[in-house]
C-alpha positions as CSV (number, residue, x, y, z in Angstrom):
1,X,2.6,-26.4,20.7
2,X,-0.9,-26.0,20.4
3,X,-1.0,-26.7,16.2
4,X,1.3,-30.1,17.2
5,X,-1.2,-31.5,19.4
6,X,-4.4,-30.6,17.6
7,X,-2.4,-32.7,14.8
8,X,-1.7,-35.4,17.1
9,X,-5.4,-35.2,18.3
10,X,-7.0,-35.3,14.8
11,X,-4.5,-38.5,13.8
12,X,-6.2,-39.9,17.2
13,X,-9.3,-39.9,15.3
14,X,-8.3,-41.5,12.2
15,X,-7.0,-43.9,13.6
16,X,-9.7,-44.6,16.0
17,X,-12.3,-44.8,12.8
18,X,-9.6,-47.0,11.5
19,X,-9.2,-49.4,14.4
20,X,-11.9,-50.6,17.0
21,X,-10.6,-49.0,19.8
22,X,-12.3,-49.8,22.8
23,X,-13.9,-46.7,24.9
24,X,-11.5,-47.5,27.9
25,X,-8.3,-47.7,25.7
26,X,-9.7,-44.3,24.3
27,X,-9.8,-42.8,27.5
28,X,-6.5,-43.8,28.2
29,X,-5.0,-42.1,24.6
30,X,-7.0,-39.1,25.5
31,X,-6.5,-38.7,29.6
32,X,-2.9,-36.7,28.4
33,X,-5.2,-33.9,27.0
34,X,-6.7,-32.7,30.4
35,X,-3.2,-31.6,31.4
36,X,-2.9,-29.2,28.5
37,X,-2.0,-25.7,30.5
38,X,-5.0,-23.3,29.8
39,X,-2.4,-20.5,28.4
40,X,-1.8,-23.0,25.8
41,X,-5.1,-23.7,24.8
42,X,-6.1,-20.3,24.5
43,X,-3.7,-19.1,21.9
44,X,-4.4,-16.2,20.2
45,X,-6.5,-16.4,17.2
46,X,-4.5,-13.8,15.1
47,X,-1.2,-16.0,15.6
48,X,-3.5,-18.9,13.8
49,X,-4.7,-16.2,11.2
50,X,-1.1,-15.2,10.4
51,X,-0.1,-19.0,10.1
52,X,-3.3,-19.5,7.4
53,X,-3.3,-16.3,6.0
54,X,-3.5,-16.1,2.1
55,X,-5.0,-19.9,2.1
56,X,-8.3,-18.2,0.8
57,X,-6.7,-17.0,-2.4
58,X,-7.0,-19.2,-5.5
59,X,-3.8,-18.5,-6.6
60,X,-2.1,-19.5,-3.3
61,X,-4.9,-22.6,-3.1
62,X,-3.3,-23.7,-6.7
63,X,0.2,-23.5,-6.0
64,X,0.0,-25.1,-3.0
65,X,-2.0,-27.9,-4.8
66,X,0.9,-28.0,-7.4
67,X,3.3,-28.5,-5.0
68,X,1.7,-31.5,-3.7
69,X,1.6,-33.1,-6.7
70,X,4.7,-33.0,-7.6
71,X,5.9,-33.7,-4.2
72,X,3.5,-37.0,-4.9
73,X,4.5,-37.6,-8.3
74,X,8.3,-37.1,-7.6
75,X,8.3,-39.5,-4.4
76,X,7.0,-42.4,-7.1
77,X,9.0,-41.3,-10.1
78,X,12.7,-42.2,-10.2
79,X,14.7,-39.0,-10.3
80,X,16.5,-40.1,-13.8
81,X,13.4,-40.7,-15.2
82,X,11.3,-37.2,-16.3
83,X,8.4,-37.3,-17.6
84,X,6.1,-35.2,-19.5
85,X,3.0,-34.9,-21.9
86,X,0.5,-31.8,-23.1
87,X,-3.4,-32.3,-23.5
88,X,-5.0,-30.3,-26.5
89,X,-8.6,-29.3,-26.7
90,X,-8.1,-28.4,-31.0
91,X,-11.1,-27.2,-33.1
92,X,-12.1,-26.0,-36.2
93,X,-15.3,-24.7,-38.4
94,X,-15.9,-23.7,-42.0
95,X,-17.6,-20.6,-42.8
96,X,-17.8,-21.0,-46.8
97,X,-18.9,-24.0,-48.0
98,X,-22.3,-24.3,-50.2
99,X,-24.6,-27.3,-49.2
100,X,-23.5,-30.1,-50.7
101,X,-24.8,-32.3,-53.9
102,X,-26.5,-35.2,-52.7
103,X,-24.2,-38.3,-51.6
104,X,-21.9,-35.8,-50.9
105,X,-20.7,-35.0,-47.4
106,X,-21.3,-31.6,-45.5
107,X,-18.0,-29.6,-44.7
108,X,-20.2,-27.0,-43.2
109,X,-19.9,-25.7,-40.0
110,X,-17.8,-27.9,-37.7
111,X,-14.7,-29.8,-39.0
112,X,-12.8,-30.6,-36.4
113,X,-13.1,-31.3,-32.7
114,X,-10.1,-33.1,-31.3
115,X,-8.9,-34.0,-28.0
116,X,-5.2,-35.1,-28.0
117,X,-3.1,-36.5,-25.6
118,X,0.9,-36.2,-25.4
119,X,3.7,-38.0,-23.5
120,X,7.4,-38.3,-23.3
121,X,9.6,-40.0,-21.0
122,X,13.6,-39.2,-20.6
123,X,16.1,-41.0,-19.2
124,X,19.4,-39.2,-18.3
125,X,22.6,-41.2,-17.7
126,X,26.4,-40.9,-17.3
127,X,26.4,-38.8,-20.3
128,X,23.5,-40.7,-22.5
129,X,20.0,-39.7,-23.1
130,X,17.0,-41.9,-24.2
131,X,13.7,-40.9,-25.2
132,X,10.1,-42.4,-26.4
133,X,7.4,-40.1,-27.0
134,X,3.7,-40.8,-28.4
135,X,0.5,-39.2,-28.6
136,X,-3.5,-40.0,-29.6
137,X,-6.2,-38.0,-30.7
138,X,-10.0,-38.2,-31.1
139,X,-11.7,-35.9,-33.3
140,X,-15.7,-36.4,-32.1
141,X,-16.6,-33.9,-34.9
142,X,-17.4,-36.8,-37.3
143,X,-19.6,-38.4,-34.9
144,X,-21.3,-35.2,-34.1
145,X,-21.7,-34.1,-37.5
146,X,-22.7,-38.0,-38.7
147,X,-20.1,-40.6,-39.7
148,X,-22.1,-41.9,-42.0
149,X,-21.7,-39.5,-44.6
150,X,-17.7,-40.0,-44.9
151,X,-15.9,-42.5,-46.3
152,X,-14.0,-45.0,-44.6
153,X,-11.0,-43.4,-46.0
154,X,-11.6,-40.2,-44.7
155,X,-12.6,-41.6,-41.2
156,X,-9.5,-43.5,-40.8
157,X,-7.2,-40.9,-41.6
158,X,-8.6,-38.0,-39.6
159,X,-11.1,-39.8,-37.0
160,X,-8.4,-40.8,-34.4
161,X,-5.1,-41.8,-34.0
162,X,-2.3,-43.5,-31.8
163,X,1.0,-43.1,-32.9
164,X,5.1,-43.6,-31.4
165,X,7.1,-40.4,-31.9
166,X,10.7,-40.4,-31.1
167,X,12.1,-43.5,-29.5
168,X,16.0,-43.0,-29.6
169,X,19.1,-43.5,-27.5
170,X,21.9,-40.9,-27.8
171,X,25.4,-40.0,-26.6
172,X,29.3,-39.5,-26.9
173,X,31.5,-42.4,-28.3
174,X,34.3,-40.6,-27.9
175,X,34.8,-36.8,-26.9
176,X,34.5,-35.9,-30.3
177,X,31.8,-38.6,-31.9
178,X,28.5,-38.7,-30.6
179,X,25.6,-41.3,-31.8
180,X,21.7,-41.5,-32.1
181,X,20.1,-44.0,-32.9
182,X,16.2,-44.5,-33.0
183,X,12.9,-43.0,-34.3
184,X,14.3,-39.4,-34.7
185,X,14.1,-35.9,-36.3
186,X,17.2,-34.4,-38.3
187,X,16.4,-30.5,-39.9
188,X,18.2,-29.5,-42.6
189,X,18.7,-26.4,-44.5
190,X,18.0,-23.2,-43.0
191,X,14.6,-22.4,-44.3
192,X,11.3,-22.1,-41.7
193,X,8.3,-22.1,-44.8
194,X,9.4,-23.8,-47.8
195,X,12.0,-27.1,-48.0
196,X,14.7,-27.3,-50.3
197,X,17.6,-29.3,-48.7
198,X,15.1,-30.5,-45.7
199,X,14.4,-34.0,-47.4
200,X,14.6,-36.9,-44.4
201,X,11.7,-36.4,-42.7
202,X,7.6,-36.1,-44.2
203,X,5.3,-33.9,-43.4
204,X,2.2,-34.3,-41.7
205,X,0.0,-31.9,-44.7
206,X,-3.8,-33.7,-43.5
207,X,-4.7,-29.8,-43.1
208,X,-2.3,-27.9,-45.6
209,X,-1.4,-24.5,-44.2
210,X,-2.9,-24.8,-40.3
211,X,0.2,-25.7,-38.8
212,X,3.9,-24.3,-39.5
213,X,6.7,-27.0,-41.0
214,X,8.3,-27.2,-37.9
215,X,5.4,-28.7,-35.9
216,X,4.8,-31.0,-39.0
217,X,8.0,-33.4,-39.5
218,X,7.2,-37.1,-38.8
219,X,10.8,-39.0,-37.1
220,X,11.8,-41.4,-38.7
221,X,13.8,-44.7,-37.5
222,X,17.3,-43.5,-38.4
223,X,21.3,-44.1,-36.8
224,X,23.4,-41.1,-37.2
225,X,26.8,-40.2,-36.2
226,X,28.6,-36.5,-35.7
227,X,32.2,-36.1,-35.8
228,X,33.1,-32.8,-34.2
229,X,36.3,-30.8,-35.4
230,X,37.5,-27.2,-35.3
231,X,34.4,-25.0,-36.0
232,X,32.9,-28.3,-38.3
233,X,30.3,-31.0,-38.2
234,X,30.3,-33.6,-40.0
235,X,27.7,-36.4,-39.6
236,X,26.4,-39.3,-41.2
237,X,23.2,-40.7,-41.4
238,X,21.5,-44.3,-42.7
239,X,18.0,-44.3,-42.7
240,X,16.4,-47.6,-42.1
241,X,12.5,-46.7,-41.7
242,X,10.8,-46.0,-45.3
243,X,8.5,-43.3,-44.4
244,X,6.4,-40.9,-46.2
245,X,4.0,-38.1,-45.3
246,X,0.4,-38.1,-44.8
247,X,-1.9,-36.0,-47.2
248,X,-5.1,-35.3,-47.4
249,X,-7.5,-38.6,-47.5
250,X,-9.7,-39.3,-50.6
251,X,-13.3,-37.5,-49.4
252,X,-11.9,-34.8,-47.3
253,X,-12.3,-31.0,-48.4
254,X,-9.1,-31.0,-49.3
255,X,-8.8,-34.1,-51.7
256,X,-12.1,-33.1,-53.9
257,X,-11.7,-35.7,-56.2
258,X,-13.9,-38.0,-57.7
259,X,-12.0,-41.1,-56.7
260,X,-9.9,-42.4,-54.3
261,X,-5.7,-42.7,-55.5
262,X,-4.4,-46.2,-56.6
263,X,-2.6,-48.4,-53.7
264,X,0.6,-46.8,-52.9
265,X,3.6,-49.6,-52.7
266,X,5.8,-48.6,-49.2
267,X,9.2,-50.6,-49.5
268,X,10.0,-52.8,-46.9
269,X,12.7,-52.5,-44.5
270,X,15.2,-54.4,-45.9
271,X,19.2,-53.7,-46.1
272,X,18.6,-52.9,-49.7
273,X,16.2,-50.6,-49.0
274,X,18.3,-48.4,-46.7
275,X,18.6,-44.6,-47.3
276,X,21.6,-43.1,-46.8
277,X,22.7,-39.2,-46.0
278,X,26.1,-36.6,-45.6
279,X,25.8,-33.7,-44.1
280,X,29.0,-31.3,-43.3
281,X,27.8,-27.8,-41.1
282,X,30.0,-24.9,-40.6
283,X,29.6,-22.7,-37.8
284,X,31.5,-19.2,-37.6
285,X,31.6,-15.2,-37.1
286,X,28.4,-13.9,-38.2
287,X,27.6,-16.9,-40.9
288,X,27.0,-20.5,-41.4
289,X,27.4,-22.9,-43.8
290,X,26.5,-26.8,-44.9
291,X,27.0,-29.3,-47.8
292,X,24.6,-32.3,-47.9
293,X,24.4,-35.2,-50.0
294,X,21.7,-38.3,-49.7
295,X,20.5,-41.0,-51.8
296,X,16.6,-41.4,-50.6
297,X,13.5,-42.8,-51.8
298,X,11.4,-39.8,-53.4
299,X,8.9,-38.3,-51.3
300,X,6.5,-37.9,-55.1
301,X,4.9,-41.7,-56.3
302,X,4.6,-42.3,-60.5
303,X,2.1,-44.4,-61.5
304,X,3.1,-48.1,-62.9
305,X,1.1,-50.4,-64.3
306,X,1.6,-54.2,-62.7
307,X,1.6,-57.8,-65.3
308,X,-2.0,-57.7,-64.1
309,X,-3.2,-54.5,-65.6
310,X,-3.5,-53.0,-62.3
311,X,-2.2,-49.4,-61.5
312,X,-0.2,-49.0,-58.1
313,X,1.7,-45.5,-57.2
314,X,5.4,-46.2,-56.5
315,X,8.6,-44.4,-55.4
316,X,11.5,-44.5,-57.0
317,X,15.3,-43.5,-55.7
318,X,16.7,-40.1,-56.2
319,X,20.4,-39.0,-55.2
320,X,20.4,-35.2,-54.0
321,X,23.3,-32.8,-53.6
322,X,22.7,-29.6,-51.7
323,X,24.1,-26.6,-50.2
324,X,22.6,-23.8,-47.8
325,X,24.2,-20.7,-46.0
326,X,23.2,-18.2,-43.4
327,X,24.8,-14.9,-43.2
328,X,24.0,-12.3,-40.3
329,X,24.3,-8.4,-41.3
330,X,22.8,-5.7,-38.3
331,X,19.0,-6.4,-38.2
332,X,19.1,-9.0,-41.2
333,X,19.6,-12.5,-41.7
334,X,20.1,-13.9,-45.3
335,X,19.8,-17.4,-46.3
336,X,20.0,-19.2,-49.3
337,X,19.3,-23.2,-50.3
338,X,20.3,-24.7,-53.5
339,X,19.3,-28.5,-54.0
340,X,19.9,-31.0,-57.1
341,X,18.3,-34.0,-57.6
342,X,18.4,-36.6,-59.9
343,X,16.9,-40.0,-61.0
344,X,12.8,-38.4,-61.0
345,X,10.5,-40.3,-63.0
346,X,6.9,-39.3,-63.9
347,X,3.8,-41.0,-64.6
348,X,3.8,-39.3,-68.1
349,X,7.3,-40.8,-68.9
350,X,7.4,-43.4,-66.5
351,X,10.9,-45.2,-68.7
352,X,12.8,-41.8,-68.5
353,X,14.3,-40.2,-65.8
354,X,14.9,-36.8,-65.0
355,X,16.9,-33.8,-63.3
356,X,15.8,-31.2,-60.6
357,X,17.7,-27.6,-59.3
358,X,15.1,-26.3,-56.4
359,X,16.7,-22.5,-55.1
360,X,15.9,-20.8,-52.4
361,X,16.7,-17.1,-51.1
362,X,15.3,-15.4,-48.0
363,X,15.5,-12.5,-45.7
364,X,14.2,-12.2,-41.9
365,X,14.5,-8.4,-40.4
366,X,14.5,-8.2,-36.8
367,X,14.9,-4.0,-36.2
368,X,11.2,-3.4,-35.4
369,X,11.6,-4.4,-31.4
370,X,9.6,-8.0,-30.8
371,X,8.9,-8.5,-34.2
372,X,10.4,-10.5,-36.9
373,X,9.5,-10.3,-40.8
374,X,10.3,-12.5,-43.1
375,X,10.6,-13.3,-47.0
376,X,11.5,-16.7,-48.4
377,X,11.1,-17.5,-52.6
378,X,11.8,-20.6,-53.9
379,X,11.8,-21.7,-57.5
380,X,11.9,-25.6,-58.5
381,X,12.8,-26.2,-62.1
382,X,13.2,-29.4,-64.3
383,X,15.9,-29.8,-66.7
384,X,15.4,-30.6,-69.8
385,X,11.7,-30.3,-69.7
386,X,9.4,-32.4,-72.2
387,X,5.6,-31.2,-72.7
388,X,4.1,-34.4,-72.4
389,X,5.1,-34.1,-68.4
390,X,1.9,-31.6,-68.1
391,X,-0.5,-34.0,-68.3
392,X,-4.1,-34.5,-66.3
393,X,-2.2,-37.4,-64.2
394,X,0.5,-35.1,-62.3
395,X,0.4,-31.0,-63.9
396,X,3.8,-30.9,-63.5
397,X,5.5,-27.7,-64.6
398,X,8.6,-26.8,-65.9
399,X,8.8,-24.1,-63.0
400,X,7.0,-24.2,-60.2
401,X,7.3,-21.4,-57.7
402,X,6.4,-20.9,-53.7
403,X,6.7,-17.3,-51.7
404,X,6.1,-17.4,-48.6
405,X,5.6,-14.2,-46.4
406,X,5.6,-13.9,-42.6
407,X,4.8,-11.6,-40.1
408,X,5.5,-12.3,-36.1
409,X,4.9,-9.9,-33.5
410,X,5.1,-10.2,-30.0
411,X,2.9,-8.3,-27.1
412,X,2.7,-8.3,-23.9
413,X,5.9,-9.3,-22.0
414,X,5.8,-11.9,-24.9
415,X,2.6,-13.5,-23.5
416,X,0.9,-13.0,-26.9
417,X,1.8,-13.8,-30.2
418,X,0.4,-12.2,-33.4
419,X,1.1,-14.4,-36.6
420,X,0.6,-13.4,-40.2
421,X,1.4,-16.0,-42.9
422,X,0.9,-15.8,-46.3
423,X,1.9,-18.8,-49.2
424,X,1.7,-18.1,-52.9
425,X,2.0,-21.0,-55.3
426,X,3.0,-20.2,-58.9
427,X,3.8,-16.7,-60.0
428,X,0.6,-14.7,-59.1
429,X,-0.8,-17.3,-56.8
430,X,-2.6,-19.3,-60.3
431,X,-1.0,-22.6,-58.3
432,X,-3.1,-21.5,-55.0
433,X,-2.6,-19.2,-51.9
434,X,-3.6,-19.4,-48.4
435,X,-3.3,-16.4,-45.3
436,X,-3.3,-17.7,-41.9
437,X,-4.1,-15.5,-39.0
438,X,-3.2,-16.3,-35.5
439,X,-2.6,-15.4,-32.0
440,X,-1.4,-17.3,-29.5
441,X,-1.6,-16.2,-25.7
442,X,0.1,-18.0,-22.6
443,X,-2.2,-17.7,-20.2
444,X,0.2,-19.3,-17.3
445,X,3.2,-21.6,-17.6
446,X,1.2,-24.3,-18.3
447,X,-1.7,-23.1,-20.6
448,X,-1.6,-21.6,-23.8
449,X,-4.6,-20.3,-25.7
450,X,-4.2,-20.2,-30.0
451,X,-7.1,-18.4,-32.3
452,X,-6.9,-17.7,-35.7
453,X,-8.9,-17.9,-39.2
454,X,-7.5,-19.2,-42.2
455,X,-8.4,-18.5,-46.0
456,X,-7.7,-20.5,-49.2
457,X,-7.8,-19.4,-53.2
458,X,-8.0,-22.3,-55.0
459,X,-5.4,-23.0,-58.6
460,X,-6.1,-23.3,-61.5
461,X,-5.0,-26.8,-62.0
462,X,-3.6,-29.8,-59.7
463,X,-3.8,-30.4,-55.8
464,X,-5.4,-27.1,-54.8
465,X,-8.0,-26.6,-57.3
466,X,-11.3,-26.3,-55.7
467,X,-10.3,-25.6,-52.2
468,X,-11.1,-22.3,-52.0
469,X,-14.6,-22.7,-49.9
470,X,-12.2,-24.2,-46.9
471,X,-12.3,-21.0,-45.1
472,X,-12.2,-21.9,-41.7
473,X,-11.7,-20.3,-37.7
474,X,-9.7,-22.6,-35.5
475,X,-8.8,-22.5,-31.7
476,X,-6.6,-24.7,-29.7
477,X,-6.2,-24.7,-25.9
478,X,-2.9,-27.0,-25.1
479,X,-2.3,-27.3,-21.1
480,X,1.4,-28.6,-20.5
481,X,2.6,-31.0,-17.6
């Protein structure tokens, strides 16, 4: 009785701040309070200290805070709408870089500082689900370091950013045919370091080898139907975005040259320049299997040479068939990813064009308890080769090779995560290699704390010549809401 009316008193007061209330309709709001009994009033203090008891400790003080929140946030928020984002504090430094010539910029010490921010929305209903996602980042390590000294390439690409993720609408047409339609991801193949069959969606490779391939894909604006029958999938896809992936801007530490690339031609979206895919998944006892078939724009540009002399990059169309299978024996998993393609062109050979078989095998062993180890080789090779293809315009080879070896290791009550990665281009690593150590620890539900160091050997030849001073230590702190 006694908590109620020190309530009641204490909204008394508020509401006399809030009002002029005259001093004799005070005393009439207060004369009530004289009758209170005097066993009332003199409650005990340890009933009071029971009631408050555990107030004092943080962790009690933030859940409680939490709880309000959300109470708040879910009395304004429509309950089939749910909403959610991330914040990331992401940073980076580089330990071996020489001072630059002069004109050159400084890659030394900082190299990244950037603050991004993440949100989704969902909306749930009668069986369909809609999305749109987005993030931004600022990187202040530019500023901090000087912008001045980059180019305007370079600033643009990595400086800052605002960009829609998915945007898509999905659901059942019929109890076996569901659709999706929208700005979207679609994995294939069964690989998690290299892609072979995994050809809709680019990459994000600004910062080759600091982030895995699964935190990398880009949507793209896609419509795709599944047909469910038996233990099969079969779905179709039409692409109607032309997208490609972001690399590495002219200036960076990773795009040493000495000038920027020619203008790249993106084709429009037009109904002749939809992109088309099949895919047909088999799911069963201890094994998996799928067949895929698309006709794309290639991912690669050649270089052409326009009526006025001028030289643009271009992409031309390539059909590719593929095939992948998993198969799950004790501790092991094998997988395997064949690809074709055909219709490549060259800068070399620009008139001619030409055929591609990409295979992949891989292992992942899971008998050592919380860890997983992993082996994945692929070869790329191009039929029907002609010498004049390896040439100072693209290096390309008639067999190009990619092993990638991975350790993961969990600790902890899987609150941390130890991550070895290692990625050898070429034979003996003459192409380029990079090992990535990380750890990753969840501090709470919500926060998650990443700190590694990554180092590069540069190739002989091509796009990772001259990279091996980009030895750097990175951190990320990503809080979740």
């Amino acid at each position: 009785m006694k908590i109620k009316q020190a309530l009641l008193f204490s909204c008394v007061l508020f509401l006399f701040k809030q009002q002029s209330v005259s001093g004799q309709e005070l005393d009439d709001i207060l004369s009530n309070f004289d009758d209170i009994p005097v066993e009332q009033a003199q409650e005990p203090e340890s009933e009071i200290d029971d009631m408050m008891s555990g107030f004092d400790e943080p962790a009690a003080i933030e859940q409680v805070a939490a709880e309000l929140v959300t109470e708040g946030i879910n009395s304004i928020i429509p309950s089939w709408l749910q909403l959610a984002g991330n914040l990331k504090l992401a940073g980076s430094a580089n330990f071996a870089h020489n001072a630059p010539e002069e004109n050159e910029p400084d890659f030394r010490g900082l190299s990244m500082l950037r603050t991004r921010v993440g949100l989704s929305g969902d909306v749930r209903y009668n069986g369909w689900h809609g999305r749109v996602s987005g993030h931004g980042f600022y990187d202040a390590a530019y500023s901090i370091q000087g912008r001045e000294q980059y180019s305007g390439y370079l600033l643009d690409s990595y400086e800052q950013e605002v960009e829609i993720e998915d945007i898509f609408l999905a659901g059942s047409l019929t109890p076996s045919i569901d659709i999706k339609t929208g700005r979207q991801i679609i994995v294939w193949g069964k690989s998690d370091n290299v892609r072979v069959t995994d050809i809709l969606n680019p990459l994000d490779q600004r910062l080759p080898g600091m982030v895995d391939i699964k935190d990398l894909r880009l949507p793209v604006t896609m419509t795709r139907l599944d047909y469910y029958f038996g233990d099969w999938n079969l779905n179709g896809i039409m692409l109607h975005e032309v997208r490609f992936g972001k690399y590495p801007a002219y200036n960076s530490d990773f795009y040493p040259g000495a000038a920027p690339p020619p203008p790249e031609l993106v084709p429009d979206f037009s109904l002749d320049n939809q992109q088309y895919g099949l895919a047909l998944n088999g799911i069963f006892s201890g094994w998996d299997l799928s067949l895929y078939g698309a006709w794309v724009f290639d991912e690669r540009t050649h270089l052409v040479q326009n009526i006025d002399n001028s030289i643009v990059r271009e992409h031309g169309r390539v059909a590719m068939g593929g095939v992948t299978a998993n198969v799950a024996v004790g501790n092991w998993l094998i997988k395997a990813e064949s690809a074709g393609f055909d219709g490549l062109v060259y800068s070399a050979m620009p008139d001619e064009e030409f055929a591609r078989l990409d295979m992949m095998a891989g292992v992942e062993y899971m008998g050592f308890s919380e860890t997983l180890l992993s082996l994945e080789i692929v070869n790329r090779h191009i039929v029907n080769f002609n010498d004049r293809l390896h040439s100072e315009l693209e290096f390309v080879q008639e067999d190009s090779n990619n092993t990638v070896v991975k350790l993961v290791r969990d600790f902890a009550h899987d609150t941390i995560q130890l991550k070895i990665l290692v990625s050898i281009f070429g034979t003996h690593g003459e192409d380029g290699v990079f090992e990535r150590f990380q750890l990753d620890y969840d501090y709470n539900d919500s926060i998650t704390l990443t700190g590694g160091v990554i180092f590069y050997q540069d190739a002989d030849q091509g796009p990772l010549a001259d990279i091996d001073d980009n030895d750097r230590v990175f951190f990320e702190i990503k809080y979740e809401f």
